[in-house]
C-alpha positions in Angstrom: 26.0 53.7 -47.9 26.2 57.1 -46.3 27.9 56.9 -43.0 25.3 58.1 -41.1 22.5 56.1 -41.8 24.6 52.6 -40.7 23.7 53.5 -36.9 20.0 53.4 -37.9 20.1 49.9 -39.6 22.1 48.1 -37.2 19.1 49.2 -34.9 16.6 47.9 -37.1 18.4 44.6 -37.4 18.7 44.4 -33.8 15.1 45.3 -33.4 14.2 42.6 -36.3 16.1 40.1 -34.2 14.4 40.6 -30.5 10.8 40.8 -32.3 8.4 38.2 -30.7 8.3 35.1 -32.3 5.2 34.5 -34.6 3.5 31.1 -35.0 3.9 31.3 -38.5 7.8 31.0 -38.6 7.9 29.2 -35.5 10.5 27.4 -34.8 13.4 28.9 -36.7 16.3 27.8 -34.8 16.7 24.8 -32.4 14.5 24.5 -29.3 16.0 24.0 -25.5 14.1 22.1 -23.3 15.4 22.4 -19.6 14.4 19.4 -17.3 15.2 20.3 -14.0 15.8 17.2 -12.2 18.8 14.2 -13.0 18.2 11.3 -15.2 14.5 9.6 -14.7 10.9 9.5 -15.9 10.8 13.5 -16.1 13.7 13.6 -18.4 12.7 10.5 -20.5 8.6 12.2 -21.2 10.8 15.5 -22.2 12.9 13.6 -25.1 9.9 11.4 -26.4 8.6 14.9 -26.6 11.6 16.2 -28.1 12.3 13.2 -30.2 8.6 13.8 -32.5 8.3 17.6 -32.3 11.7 17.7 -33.8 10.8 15.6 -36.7 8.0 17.5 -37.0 9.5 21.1 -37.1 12.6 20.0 -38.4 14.5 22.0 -35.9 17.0 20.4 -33.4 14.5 20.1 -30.3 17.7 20.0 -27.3 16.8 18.4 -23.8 19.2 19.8 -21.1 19.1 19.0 -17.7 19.8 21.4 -14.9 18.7 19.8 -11.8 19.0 20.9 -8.3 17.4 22.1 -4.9 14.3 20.4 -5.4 14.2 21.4 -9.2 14.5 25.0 -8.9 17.5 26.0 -10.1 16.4 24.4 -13.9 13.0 26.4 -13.5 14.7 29.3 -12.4 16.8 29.2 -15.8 14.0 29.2 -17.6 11.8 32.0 -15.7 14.8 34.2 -16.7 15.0 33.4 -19.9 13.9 35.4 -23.2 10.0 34.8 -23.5 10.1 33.4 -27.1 9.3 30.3 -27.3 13.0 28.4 -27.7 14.0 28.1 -24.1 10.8 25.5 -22.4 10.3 23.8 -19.3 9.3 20.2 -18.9 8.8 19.0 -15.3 6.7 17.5 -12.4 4.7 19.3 -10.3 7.5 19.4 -7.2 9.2 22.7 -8.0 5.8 24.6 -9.4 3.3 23.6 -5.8 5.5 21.9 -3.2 8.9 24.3 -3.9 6.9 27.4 -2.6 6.1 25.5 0.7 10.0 24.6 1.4 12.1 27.3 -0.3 12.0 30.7 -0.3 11.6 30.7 -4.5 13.1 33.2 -6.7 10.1 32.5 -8.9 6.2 32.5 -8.7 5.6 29.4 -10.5 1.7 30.5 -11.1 3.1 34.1 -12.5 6.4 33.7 -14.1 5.2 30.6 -15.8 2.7 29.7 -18.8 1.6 25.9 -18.5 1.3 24.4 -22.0 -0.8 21.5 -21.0 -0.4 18.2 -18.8 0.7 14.8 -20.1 0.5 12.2 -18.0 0.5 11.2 -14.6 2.0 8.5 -11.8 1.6 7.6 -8.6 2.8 6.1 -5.5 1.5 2.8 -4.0 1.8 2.0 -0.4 3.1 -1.3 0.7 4.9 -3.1 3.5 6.9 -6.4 3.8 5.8 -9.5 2.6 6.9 -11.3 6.0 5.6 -7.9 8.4 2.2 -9.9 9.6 0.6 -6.8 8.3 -1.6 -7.6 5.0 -4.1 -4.7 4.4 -4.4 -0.9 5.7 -7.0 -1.7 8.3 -4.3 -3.8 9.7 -1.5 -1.5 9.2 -3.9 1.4 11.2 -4.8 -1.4 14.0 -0.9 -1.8 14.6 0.5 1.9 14.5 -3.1 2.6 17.2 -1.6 -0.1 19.1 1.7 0.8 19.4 2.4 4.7 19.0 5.7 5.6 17.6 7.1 2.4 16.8 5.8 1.6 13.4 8.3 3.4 10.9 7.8 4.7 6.9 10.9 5.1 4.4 11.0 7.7 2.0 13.5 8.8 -0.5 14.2 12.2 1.4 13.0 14.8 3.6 9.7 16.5 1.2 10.1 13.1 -0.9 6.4 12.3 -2.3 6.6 9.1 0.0 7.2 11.4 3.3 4.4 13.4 2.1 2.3 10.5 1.8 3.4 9.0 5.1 2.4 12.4 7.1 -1.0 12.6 5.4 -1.3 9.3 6.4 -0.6 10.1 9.9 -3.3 13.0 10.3 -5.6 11.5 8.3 -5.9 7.7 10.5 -4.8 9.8 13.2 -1.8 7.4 13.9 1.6 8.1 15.1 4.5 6.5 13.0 8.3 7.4 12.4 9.6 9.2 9.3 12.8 7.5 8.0 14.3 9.0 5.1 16.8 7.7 2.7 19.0 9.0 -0.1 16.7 7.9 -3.0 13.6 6.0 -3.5 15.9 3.1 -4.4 17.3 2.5 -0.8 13.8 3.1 0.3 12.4 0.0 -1.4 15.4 -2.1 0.3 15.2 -0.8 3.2 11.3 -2.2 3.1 12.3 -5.5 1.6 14.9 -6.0 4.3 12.1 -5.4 7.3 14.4 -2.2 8.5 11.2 0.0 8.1 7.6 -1.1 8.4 6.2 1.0 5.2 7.3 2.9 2.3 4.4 4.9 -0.1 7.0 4.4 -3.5 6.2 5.1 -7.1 4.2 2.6 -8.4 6.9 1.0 -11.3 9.5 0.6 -8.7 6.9 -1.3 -6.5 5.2 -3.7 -9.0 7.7 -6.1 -9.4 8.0 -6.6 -6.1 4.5 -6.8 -5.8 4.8 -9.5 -8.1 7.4 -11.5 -6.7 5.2 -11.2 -3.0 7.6 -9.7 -1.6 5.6 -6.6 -0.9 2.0 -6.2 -0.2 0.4 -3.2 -1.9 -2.3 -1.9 0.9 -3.3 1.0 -1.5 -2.4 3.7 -4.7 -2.0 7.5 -4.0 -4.4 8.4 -7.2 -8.0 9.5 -6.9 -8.8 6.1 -8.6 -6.9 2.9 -8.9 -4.1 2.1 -11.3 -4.2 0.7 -14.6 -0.8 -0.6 -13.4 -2.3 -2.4 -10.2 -5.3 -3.6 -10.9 -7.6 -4.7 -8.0 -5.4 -2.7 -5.4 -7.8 0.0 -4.0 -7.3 3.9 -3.7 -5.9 5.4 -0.5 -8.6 8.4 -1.3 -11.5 5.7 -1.0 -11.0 5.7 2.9 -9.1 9.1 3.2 -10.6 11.2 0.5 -7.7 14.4 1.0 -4.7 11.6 0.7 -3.9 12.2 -2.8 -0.6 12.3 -4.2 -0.2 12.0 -8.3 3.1 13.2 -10.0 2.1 15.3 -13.3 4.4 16.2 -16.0 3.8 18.9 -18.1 5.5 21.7 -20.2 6.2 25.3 -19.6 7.1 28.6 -21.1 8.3 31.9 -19.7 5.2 33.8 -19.5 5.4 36.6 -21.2 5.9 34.4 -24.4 3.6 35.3 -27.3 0.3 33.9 -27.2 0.9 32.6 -31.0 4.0 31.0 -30.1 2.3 29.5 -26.8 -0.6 28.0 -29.4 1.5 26.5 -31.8 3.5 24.8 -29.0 0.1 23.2 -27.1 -1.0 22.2 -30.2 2.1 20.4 -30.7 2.6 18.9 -27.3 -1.3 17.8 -27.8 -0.6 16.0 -31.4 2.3 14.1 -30.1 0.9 12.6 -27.0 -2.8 11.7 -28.3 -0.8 9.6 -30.5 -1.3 5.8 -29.5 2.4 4.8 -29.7 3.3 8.0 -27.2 0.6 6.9 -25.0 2.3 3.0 -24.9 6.1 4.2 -24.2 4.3 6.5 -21.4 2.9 3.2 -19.9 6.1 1.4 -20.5 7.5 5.0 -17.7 4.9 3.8 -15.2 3.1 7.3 -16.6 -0.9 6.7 -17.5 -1.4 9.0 -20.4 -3.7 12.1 -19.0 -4.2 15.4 -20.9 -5.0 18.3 -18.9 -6.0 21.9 -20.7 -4.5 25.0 -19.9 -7.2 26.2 -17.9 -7.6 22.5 -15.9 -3.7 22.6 -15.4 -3.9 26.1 -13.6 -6.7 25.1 -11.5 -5.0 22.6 -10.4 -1.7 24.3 -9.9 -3.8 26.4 -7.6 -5.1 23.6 -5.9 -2.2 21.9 -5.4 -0.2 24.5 -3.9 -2.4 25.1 -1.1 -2.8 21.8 -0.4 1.0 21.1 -0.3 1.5 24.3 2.1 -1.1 23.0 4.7 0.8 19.7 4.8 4.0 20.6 4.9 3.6 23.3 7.3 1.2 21.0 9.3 3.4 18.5 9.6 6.6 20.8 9.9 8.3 19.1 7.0 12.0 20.5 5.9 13.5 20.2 2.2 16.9 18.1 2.3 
């Protein structure tokens, strides 16, 4: 080969190699799934995910974590990644609507980001101790009207879902109670079992077997609707229609990823979870099985968003 013509295909090979990815030989190599918060549900939906769309591409389908100041630094990674497909986000909704209210964000989430489709769902339940006297909300209004700033709420952290819940609470029975904030959800749930705090708005798996046992009393779920998981226990939204808090998990890609690539990975993430067994070990998370469309998701990524801001600006909330 002459010399001067080897410039010319090395740049062809390297222009071969950055093409866009087409649906059609999609996925060639193995796929990287950040999750960008430790060990939990989010991370567990990511591998079931992983687990069947690996079989089914027979590519390597790799969940990494990379988790971090309120899940932004694993979003982040993937906002600056190549837009082809083999670098994806799987997360809740906490670093794509609540982040931009607490941090300043190296990142638009609604811009840098192209949502694949929604999964699933959870949400919170709101209880008090067994042995507290209180039994339902009405009662748990009656007491924090009759004694402002004495009744207390635990939460898992400063912009934890349960603090969130606890100030919506606040403005919405227009009631005065006292944030407490622990290092977890976990110490949250003792802290209400031991009477140290009066409330705690927790996720709904960690609270039924407590609920169970009658050691807690659920006064109401943070969905629009009530749980499959807690039958009988109303909504919060039924009496205070804006106090709404539901965890979704979805999937991501950078956003300038082709559109062909962006198909063939919906239509994937849509096979595996309409599937009857996914939709059982999503139960078995404390997730209820939910399917949201691209266009549904990003309305409600929207919504959300301004929603969080007004609350957490309303309520002058501060991330950890």
């Amino acid at each position: 080969m002459p010399l001067c013509r080897r410039p010319f295909l090395l740049l062809a090979m390297a222009l071969i190699a950055a093409a866009p990815a087409r649906a059609e030989n999609y996925p060639a190599r193995p796929v990287h799934i950040i999750t960008p918060f430790p060990a939990g549900p989010t991370e567990a939906v990511a591998r079931l995910f992983a687990q069947r769309a690996s079989e089914e591409w027979k590519q390597p389908v790799v969940v990494e974590t990379r988790a971090g100041a309120t899940g932004t630094i694993g979003t982040e990674q993937v906002v600056k990644t190549v837009p082809d497909g083999y670098t994806l986000l799987f997360t809740v909704d906490v670093p794509i609507t609540m982040a931009p209210a607490l941090l300043k964000l190296r990142y638009d989430p609604q811009a840098d980001l192209a949502a694949l489709g929604e999964v699933g769902r959870s949400d919170n339940v709101l209880m008090v101790n067994a042995r507290g006297g209180i039994h339902s909300l009405s009662e748990l209004i009656a007491a924090a009207k009759a004694k402002p700033g004495t009744l207390t709420f635990a939460s898992g952290g400063n912009a934890a879902p349960a603090h969130l819940c606890g100030e919506m609470l606040k403005a919405a029975a227009g009631i005065d109670m006292i944030h407490v904030p622990y290092s977890g959800a976990a110490p949250a749930m003792n802290a209400l079992l031991a009477g140290d705090v009066t409330a705690f708005c927790g996720p709904i798996p960690q609270g039924v077997p407590h609920i169970a046992a009658k050691t807690a009393i659920a006064l109401g779920v943070t969905g629009d609707t009530e749980s499959a998981f807690l039958p009988g226990v109303p909504s919060l939204a039924a009496r205070y229609p804006n106090l709404v808090i539901s965890t979704w998990f979805a999937l991501f890609a950078p956003s300038r990823t082709p559109s062909p690539v962006t198909e063939a990975l919906r239509a994937e993430l849509h096979k595996v979870f309409a599937d009857a067994e996914m939709q059982t070990k999503l139960g078995s998370l404390g997730i209820e099985s939910e399917w949201v469309t691209i266009g549904e998701l990003a309305q409600k990524i929207a919504h959300d968003t301004a929603k969080w801001k007004e609350v957490i600006e309303s309520a002058h909330i501060r991330a950890n």
